[in-house]
Biotite code that builds the C-alpha atoms (Angstrom):
import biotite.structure as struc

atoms = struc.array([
    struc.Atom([20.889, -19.079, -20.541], chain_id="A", res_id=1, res_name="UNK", atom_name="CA", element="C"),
    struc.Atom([18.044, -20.407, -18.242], chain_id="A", res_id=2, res_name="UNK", atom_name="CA", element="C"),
    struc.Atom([16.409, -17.659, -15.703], chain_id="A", res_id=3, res_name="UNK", atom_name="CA", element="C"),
    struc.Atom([14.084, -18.546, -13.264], chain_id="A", res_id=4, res_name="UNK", atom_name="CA", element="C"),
    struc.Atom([12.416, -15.491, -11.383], chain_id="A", res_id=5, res_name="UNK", atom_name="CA", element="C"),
    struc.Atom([11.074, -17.187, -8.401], chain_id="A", res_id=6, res_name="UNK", atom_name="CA", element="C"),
    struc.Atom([8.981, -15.522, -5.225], chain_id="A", res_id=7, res_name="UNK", atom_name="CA", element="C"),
    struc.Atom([7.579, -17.486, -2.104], chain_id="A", res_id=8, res_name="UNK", atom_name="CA", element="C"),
    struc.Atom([4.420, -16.666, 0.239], chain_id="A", res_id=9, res_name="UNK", atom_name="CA", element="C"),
    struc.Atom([4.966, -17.954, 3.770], chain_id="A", res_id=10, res_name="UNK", atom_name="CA", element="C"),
    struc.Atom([3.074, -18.788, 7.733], chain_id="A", res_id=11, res_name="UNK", atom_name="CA", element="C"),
    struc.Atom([5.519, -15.968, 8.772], chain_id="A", res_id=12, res_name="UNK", atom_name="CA", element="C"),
    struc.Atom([9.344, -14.409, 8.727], chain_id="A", res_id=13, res_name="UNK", atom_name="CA", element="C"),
    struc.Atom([11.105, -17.100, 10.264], chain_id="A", res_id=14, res_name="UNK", atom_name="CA", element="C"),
    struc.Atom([11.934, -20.848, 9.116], chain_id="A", res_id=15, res_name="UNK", atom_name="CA", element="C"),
    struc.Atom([13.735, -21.956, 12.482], chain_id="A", res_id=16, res_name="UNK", atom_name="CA", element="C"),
    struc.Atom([10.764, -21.259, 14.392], chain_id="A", res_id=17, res_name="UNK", atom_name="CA", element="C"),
    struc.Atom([8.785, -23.335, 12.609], chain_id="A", res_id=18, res_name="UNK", atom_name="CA", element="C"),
    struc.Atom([7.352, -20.957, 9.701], chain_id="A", res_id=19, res_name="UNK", atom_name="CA", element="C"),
    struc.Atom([6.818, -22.775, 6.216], chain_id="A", res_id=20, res_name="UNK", atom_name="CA", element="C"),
    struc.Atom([6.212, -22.005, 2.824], chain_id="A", res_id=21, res_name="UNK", atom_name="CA", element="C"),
    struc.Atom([2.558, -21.766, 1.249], chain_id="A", res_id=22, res_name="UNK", atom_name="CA", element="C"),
    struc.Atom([3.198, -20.509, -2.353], chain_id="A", res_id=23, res_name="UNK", atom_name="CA", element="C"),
    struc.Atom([6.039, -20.764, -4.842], chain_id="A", res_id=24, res_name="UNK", atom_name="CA", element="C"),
    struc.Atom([5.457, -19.007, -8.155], chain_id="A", res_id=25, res_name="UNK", atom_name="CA", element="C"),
    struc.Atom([8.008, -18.700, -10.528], chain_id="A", res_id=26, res_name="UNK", atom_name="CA", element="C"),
    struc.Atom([8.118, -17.495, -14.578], chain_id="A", res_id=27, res_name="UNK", atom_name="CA", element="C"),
    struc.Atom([11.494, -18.425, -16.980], chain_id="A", res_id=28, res_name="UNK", atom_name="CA", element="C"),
    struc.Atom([13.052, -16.585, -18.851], chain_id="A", res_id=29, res_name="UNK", atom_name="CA", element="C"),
    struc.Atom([15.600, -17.664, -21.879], chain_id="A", res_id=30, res_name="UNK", atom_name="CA", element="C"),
    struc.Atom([17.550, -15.220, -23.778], chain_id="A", res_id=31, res_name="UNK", atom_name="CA", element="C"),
    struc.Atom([16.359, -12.632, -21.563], chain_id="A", res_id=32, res_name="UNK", atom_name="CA", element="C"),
    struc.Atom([12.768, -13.484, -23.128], chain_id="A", res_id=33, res_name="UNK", atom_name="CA", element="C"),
    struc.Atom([9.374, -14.614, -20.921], chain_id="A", res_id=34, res_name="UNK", atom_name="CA", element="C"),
    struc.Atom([8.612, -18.220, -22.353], chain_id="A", res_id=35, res_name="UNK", atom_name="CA", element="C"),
    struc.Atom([5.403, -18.795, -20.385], chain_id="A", res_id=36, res_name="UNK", atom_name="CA", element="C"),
    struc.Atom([6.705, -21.801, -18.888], chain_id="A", res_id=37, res_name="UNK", atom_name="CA", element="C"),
    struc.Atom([5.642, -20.887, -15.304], chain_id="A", res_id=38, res_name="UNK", atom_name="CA", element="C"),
    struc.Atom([5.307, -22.873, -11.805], chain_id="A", res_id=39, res_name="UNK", atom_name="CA", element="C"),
    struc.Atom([3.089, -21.912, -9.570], chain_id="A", res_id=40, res_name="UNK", atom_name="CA", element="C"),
    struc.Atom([1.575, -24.112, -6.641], chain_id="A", res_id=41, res_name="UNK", atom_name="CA", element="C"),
    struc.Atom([0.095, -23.482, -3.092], chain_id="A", res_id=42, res_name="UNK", atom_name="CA", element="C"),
    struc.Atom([1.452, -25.547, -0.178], chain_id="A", res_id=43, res_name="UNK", atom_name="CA", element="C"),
    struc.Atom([0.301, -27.319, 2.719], chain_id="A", res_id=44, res_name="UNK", atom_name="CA", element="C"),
    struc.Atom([1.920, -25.966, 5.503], chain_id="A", res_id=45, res_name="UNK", atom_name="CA", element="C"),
    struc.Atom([1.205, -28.299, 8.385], chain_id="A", res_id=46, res_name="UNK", atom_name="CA", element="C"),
    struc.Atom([0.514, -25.309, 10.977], chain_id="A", res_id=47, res_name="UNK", atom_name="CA", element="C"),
    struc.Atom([-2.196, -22.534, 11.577], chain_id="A", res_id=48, res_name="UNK", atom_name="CA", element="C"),
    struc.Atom([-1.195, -19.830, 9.224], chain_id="A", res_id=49, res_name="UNK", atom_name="CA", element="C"),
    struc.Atom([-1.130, -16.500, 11.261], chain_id="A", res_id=50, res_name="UNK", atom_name="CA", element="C"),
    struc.Atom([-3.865, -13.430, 10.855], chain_id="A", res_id=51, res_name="UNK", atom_name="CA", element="C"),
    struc.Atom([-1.144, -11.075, 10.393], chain_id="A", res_id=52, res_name="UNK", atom_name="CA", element="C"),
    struc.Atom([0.658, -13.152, 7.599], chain_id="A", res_id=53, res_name="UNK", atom_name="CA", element="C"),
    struc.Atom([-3.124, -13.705, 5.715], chain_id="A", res_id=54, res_name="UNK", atom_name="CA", element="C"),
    struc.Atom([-3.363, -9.836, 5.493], chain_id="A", res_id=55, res_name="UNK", atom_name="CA", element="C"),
    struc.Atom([-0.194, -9.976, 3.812], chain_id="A", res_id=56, res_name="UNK", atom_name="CA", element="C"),
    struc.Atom([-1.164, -12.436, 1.097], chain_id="A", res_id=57, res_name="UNK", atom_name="CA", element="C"),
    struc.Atom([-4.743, -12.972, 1.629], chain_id="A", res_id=58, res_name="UNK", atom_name="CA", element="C"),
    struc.Atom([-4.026, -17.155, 1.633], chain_id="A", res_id=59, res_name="UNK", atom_name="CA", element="C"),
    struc.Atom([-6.357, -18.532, 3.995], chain_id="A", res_id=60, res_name="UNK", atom_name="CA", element="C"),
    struc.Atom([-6.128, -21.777, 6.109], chain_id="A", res_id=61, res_name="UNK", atom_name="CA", element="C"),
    struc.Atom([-9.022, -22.724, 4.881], chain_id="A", res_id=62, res_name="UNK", atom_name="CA", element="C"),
    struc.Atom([-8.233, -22.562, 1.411], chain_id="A", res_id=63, res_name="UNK", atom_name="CA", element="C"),
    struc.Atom([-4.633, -24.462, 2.010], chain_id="A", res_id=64, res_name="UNK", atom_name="CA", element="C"),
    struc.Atom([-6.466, -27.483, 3.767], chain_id="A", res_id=65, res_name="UNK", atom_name="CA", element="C"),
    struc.Atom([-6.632, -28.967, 0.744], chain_id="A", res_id=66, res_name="UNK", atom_name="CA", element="C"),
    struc.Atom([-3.293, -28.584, -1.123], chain_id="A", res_id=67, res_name="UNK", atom_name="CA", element="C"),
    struc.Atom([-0.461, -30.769, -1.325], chain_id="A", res_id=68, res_name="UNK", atom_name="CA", element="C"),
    struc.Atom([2.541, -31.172, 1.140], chain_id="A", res_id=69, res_name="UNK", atom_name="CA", element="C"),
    struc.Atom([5.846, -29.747, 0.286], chain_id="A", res_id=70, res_name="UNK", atom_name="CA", element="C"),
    struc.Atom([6.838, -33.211, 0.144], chain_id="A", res_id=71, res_name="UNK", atom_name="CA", element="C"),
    struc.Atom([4.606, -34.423, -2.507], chain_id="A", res_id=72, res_name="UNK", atom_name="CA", element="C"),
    struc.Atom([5.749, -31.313, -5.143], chain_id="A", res_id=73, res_name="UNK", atom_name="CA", element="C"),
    struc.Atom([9.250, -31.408, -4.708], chain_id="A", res_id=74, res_name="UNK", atom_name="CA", element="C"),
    struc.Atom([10.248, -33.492, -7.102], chain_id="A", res_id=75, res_name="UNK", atom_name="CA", element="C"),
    struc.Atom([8.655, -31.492, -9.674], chain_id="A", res_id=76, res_name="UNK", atom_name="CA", element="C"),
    struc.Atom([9.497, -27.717, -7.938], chain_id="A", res_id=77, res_name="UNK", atom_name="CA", element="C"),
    struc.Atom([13.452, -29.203, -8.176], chain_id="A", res_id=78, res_name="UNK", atom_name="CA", element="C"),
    struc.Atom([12.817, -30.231, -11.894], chain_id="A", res_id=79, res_name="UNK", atom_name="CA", element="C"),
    struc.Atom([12.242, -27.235, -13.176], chain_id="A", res_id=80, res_name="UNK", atom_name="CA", element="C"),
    struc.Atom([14.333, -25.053, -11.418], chain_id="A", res_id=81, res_name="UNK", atom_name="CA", element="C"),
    struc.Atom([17.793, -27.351, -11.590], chain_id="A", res_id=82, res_name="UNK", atom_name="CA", element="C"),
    struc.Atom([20.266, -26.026, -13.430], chain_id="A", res_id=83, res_name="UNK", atom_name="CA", element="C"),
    struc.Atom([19.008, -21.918, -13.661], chain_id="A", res_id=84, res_name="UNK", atom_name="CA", element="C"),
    struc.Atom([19.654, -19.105, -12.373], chain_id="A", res_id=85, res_name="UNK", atom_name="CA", element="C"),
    struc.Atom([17.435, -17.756, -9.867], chain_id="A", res_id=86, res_name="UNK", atom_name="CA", element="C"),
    struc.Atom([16.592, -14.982, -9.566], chain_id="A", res_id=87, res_name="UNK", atom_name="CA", element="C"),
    struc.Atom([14.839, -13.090, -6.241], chain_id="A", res_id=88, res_name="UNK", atom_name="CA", element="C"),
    struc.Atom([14.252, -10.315, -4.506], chain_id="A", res_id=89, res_name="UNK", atom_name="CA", element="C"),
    struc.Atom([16.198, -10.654, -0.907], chain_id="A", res_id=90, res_name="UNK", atom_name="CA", element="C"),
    struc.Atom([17.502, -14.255, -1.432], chain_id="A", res_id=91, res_name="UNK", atom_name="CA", element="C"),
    struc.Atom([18.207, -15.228, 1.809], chain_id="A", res_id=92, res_name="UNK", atom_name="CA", element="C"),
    struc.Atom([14.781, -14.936, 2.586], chain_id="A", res_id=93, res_name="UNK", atom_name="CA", element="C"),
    struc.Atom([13.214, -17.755, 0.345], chain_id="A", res_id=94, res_name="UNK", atom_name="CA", element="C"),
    struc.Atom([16.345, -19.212, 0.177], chain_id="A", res_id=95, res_name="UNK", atom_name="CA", element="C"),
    struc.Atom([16.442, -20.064, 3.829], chain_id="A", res_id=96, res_name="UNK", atom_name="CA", element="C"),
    struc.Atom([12.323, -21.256, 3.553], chain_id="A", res_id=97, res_name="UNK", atom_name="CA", element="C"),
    struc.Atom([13.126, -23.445, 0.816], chain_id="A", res_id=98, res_name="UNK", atom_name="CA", element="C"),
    struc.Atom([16.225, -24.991, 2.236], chain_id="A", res_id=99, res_name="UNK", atom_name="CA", element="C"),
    struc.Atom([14.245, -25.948, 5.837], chain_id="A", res_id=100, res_name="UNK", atom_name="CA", element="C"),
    struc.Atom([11.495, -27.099, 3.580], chain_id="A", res_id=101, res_name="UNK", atom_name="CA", element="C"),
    struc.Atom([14.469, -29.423, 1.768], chain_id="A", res_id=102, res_name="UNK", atom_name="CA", element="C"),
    struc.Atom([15.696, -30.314, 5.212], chain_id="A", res_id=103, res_name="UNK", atom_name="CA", element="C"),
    struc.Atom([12.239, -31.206, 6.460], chain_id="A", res_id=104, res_name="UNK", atom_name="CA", element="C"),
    struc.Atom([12.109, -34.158, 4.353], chain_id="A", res_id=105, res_name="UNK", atom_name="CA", element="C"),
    struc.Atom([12.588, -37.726, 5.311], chain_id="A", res_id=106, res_name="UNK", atom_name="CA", element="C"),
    struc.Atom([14.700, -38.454, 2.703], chain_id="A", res_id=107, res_name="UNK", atom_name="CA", element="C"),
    struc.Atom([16.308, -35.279, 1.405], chain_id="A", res_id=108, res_name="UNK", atom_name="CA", element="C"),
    struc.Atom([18.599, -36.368, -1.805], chain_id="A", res_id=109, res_name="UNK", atom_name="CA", element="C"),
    struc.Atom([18.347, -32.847, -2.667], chain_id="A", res_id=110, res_name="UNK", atom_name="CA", element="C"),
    struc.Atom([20.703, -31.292, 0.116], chain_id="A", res_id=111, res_name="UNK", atom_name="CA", element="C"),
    struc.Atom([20.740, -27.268, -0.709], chain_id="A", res_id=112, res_name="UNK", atom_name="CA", element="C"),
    struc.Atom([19.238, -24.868, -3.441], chain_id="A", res_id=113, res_name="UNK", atom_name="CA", element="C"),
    struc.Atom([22.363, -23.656, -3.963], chain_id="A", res_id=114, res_name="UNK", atom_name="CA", element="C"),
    struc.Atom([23.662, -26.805, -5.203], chain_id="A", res_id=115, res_name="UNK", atom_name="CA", element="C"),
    struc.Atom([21.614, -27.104, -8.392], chain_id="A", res_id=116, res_name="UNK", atom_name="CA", element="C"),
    struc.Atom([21.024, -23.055, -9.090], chain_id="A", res_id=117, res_name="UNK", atom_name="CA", element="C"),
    struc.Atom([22.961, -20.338, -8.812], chain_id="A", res_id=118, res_name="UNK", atom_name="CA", element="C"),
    struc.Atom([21.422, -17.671, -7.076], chain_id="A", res_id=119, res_name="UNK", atom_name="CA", element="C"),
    struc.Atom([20.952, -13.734, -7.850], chain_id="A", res_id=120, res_name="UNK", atom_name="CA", element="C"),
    struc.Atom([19.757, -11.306, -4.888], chain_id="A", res_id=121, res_name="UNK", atom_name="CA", element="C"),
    struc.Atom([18.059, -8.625, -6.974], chain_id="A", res_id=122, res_name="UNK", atom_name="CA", element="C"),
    struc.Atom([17.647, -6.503, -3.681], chain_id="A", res_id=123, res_name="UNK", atom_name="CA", element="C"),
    struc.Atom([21.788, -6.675, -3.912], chain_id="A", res_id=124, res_name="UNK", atom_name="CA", element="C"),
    struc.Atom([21.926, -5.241, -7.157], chain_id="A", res_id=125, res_name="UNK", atom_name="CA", element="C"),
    struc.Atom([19.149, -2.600, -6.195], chain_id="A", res_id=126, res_name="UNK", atom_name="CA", element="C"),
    struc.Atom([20.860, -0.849, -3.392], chain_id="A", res_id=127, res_name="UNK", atom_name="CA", element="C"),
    struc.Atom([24.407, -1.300, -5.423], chain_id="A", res_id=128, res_name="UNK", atom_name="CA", element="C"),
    struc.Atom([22.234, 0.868, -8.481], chain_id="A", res_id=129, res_name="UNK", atom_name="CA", element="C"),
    struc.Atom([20.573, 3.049, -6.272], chain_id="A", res_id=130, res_name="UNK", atom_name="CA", element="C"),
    struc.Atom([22.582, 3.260, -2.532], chain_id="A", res_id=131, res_name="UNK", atom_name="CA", element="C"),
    struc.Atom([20.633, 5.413, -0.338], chain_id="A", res_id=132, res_name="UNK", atom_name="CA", element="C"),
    struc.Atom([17.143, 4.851, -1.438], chain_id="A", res_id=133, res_name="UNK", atom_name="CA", element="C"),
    struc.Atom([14.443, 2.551, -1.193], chain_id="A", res_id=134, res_name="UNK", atom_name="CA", element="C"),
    struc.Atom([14.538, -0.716, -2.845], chain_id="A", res_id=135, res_name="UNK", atom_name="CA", element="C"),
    struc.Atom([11.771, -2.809, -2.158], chain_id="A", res_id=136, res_name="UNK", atom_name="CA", element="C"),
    struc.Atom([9.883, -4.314, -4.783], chain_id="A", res_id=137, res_name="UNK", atom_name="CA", element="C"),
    struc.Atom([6.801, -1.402, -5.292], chain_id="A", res_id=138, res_name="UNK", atom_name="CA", element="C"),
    struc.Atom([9.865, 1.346, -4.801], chain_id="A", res_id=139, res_name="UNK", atom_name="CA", element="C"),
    struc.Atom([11.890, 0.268, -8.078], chain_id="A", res_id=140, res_name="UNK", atom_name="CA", element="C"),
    struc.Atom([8.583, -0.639, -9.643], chain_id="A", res_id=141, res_name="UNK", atom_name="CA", element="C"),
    struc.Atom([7.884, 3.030, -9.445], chain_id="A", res_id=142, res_name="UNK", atom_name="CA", element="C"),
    struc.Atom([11.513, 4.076, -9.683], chain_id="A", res_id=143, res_name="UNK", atom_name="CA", element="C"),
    struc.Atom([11.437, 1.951, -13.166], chain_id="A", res_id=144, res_name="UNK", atom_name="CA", element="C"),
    struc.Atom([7.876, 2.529, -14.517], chain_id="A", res_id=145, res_name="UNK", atom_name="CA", element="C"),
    struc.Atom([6.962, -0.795, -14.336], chain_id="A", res_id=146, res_name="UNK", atom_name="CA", element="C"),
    struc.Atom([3.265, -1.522, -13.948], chain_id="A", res_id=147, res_name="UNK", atom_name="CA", element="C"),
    struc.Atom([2.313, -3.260, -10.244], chain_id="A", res_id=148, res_name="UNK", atom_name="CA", element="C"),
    struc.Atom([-1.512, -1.634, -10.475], chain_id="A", res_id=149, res_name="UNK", atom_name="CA", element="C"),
    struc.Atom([-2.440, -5.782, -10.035], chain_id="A", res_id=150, res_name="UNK", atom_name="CA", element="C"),
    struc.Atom([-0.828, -6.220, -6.763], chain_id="A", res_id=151, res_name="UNK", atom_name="CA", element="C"),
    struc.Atom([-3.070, -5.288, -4.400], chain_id="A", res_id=152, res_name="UNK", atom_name="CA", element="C"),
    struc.Atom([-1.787, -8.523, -2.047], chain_id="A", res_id=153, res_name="UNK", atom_name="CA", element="C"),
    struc.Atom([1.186, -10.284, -2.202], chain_id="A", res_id=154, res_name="UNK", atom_name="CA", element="C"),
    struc.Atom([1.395, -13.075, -4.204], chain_id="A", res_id=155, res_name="UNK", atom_name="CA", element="C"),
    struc.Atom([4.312, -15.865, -5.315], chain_id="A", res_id=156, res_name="UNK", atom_name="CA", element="C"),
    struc.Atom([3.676, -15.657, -8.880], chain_id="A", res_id=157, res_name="UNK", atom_name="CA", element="C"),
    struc.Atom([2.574, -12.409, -9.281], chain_id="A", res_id=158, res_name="UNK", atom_name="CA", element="C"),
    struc.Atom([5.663, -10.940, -7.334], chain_id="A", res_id=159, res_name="UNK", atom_name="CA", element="C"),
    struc.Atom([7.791, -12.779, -9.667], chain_id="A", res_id=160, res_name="UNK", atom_name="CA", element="C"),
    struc.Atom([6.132, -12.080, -13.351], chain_id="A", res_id=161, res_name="UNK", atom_name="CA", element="C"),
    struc.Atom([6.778, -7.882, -11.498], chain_id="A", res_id=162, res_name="UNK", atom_name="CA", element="C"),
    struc.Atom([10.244, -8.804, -10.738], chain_id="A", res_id=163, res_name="UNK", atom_name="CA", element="C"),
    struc.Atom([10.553, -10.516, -14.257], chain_id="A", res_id=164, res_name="UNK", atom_name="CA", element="C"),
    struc.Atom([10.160, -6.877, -15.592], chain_id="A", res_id=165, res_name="UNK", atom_name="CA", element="C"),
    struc.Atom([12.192, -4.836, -12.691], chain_id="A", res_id=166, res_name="UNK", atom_name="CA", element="C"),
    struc.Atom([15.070, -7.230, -13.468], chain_id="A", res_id=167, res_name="UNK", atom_name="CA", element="C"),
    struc.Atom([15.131, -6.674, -17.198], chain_id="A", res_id=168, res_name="UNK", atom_name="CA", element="C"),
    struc.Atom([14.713, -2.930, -16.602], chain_id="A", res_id=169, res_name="UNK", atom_name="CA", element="C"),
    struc.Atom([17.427, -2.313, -14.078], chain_id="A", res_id=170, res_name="UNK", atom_name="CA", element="C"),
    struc.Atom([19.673, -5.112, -16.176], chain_id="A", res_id=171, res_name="UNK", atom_name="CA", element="C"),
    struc.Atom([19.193, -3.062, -19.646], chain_id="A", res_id=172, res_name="UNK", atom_name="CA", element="C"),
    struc.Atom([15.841, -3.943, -20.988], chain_id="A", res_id=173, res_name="UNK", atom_name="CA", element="C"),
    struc.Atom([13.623, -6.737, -22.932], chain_id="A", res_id=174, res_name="UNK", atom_name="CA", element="C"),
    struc.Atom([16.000, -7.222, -26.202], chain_id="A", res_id=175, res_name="UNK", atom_name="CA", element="C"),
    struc.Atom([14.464, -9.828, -27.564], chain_id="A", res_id=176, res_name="UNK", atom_name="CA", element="C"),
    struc.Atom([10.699, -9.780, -27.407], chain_id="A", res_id=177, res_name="UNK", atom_name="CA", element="C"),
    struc.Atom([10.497, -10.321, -31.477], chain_id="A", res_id=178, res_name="UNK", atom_name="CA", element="C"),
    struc.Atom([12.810, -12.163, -33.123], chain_id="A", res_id=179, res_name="UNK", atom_name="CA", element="C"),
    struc.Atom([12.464, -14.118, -36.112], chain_id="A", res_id=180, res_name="UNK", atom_name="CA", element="C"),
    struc.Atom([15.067, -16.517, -37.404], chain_id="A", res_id=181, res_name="UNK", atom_name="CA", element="C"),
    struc.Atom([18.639, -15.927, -36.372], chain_id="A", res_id=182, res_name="UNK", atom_name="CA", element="C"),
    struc.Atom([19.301, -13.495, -38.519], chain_id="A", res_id=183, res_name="UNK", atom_name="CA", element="C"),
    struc.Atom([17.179, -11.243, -36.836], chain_id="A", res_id=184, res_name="UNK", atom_name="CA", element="C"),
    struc.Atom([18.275, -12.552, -33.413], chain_id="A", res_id=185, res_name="UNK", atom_name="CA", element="C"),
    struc.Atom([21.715, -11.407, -34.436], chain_id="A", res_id=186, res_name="UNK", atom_name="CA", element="C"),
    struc.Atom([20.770, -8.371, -35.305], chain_id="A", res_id=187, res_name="UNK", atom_name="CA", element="C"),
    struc.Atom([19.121, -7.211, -32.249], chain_id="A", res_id=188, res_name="UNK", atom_name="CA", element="C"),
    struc.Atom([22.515, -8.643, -30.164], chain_id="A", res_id=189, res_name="UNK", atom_name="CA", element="C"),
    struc.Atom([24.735, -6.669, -32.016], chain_id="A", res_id=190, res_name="UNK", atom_name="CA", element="C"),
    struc.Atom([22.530, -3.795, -32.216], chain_id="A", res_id=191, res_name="UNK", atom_name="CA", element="C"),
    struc.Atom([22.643, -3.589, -36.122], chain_id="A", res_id=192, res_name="UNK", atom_name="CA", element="C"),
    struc.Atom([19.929, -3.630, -38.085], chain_id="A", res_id=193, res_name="UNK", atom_name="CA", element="C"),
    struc.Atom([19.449, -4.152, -41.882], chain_id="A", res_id=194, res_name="UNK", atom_name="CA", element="C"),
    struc.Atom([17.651, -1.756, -44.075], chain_id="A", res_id=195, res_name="UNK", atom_name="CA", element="C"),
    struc.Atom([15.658, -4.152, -46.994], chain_id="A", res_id=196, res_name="UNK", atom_name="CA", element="C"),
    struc.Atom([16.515, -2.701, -50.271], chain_id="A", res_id=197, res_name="UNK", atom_name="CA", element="C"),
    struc.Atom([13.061, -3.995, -51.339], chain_id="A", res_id=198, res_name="UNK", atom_name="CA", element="C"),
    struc.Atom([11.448, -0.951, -49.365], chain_id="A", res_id=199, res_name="UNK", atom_name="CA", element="C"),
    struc.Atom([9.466, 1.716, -51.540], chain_id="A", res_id=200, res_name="UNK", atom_name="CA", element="C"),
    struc.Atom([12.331, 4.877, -51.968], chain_id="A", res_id=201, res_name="UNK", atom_name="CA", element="C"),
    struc.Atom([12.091, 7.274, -49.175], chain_id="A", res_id=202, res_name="UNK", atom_name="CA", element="C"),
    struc.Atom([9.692, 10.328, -50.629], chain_id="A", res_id=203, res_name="UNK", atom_name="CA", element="C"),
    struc.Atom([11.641, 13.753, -50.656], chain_id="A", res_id=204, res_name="UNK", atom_name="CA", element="C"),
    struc.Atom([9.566, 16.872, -50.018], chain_id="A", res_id=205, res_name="UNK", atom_name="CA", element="C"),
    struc.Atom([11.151, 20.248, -50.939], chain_id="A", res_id=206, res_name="UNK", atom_name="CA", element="C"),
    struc.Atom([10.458, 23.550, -49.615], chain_id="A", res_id=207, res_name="UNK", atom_name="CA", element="C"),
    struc.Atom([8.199, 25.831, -51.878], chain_id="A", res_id=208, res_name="UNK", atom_name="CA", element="C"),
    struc.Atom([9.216, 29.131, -52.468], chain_id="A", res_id=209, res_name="UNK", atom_name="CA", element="C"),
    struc.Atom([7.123, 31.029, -50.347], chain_id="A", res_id=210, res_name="UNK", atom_name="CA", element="C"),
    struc.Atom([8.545, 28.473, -47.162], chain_id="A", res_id=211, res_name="UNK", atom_name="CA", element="C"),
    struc.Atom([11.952, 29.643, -48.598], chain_id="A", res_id=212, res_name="UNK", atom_name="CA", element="C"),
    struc.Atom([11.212, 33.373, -48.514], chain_id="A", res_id=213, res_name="UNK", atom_name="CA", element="C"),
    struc.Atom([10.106, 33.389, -44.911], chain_id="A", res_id=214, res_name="UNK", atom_name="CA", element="C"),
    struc.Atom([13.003, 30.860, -43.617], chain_id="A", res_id=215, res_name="UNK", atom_name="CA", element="C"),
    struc.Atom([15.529, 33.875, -45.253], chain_id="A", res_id=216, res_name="UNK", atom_name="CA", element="C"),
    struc.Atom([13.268, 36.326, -43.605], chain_id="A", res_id=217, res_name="UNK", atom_name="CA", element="C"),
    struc.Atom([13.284, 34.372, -40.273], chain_id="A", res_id=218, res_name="UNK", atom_name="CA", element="C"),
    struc.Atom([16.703, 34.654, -40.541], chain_id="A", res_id=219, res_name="UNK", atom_name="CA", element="C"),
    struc.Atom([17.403, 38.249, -40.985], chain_id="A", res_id=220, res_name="UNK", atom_name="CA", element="C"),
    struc.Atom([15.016, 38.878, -38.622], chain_id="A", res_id=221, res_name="UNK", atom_name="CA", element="C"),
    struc.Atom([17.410, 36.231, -35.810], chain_id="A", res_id=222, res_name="UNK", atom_name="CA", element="C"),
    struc.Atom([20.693, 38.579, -37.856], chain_id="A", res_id=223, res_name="UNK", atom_name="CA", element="C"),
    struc.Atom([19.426, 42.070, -36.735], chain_id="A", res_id=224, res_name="UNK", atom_name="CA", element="C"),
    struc.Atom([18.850, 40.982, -33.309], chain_id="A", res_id=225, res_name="UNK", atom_name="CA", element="C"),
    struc.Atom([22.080, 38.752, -32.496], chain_id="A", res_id=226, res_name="UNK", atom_name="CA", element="C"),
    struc.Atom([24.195, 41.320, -34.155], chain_id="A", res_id=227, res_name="UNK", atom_name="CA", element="C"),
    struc.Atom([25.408, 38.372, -36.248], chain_id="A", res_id=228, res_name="UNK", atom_name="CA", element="C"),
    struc.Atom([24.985, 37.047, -39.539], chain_id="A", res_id=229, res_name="UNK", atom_name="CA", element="C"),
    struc.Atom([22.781, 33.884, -39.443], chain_id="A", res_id=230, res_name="UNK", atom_name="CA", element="C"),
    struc.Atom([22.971, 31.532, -42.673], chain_id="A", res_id=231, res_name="UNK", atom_name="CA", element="C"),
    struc.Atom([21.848, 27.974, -42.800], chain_id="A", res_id=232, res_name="UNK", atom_name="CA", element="C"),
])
């Protein structure tokens, strides 16, 4: 089971008008388990990005002059994420960017997202947990205890390594951050766990007979006040 957590950084809110992607960043995750086999990569965007979209994410026009086009990291962007399940936080948001950015192209063989991933809306499954309350991305990562302290500014990958451990938290946990051999890995899916018989025997301490003269003392002391008689 393939998971890709995947986050965008964009020129602004709205692909029709002309707003494009700058960032993707993206981290997998097998077996419920962070492999480390991340994408990340800043875009060209063709067009001025905004001042109020680089307070947002602090990615400059300046620093994008250099970076590829959309067009010339596609190939690899649909590589690795064909055939997961992606995973964001409101969907339609970078699911719309990255289907103009699909559409832009001059010859788009890819047609839609949604027809090589399926696609999870984490922000869906928030306000189905918690109805009523706040679930944005820094809400359930306080809501969940999971550390943002590094996200001072938005960013693609960043975002999505956070939502990597709000998704596991609100979906039941990391299981499977140490296995070793399938035995093991069986274990923890089953939630039984083996006790070696090659351990040292568990050490039994018993209670010294002064300890056992105050415990019956404790207790007749707890007797006379209850009105009952206490014994264990």
């Amino acid at each position: 089971m393939r998971q890709i957590i995947l986050d965008t950084e964009t020129t602004g809110v709205d692909p029709q008008n002309g707003d494009r992607i700058i960032e993707i960043g993206a981290v997998e995750l097998i077996k419920r388990r962070l492999t480390h086999h991340n994408y990340h990569q800043y875009i060209q965007p063709e067009r001025e990005v905004p001042a109020d979209a680089i307070a947002v994410h602090g990615i400059t026009n300046e620093f994008l002059v250099d970076k590829p086009l959309f067009a010339d990291v596609v190939e690899a962007f649909m590589a690795y994420v064909s055939g997961a399940e992606l995973i964001i936080h409101n969907a339609p948001f970078d699911v719309g960017f990255i289907n103009m950015e699909l559409a832009r192209l001059k010859h788009n063989r890819w047609g839609k997202i949604e027809d090589h991933c399926t696609i999870t809306d984490t922000l869906k499954m928030a306000r189905k947990t918690y109805p009523g309350q706040r679930n944005s991305l820094d809400a359930l990562c306080k809501r969940l205890m999971v550390d943002n302290s590094n996200r001072t500014l938005h960013s693609a990958l960043i975002d999505s390594e956070i939502l990597a451990d709000v998704y596991l938290a609100m979906t039941g946990g990391q299981t499977k951050l140490i296995l070793s051999g399938d035995e093991a890995a069986n274990e923890l899916q089953t939630g039984q766990q083996k006790i070696s018989r090659d351990r040292l025997p568990l050490k039994v301490l018993y209670a010294t007979d002064g300890e056992l003269t105050r415990h019956q003392s404790k207790l007749e002391e707890i007797s006379k006040k209850s009105g009952q008689t206490i014994s264990w």
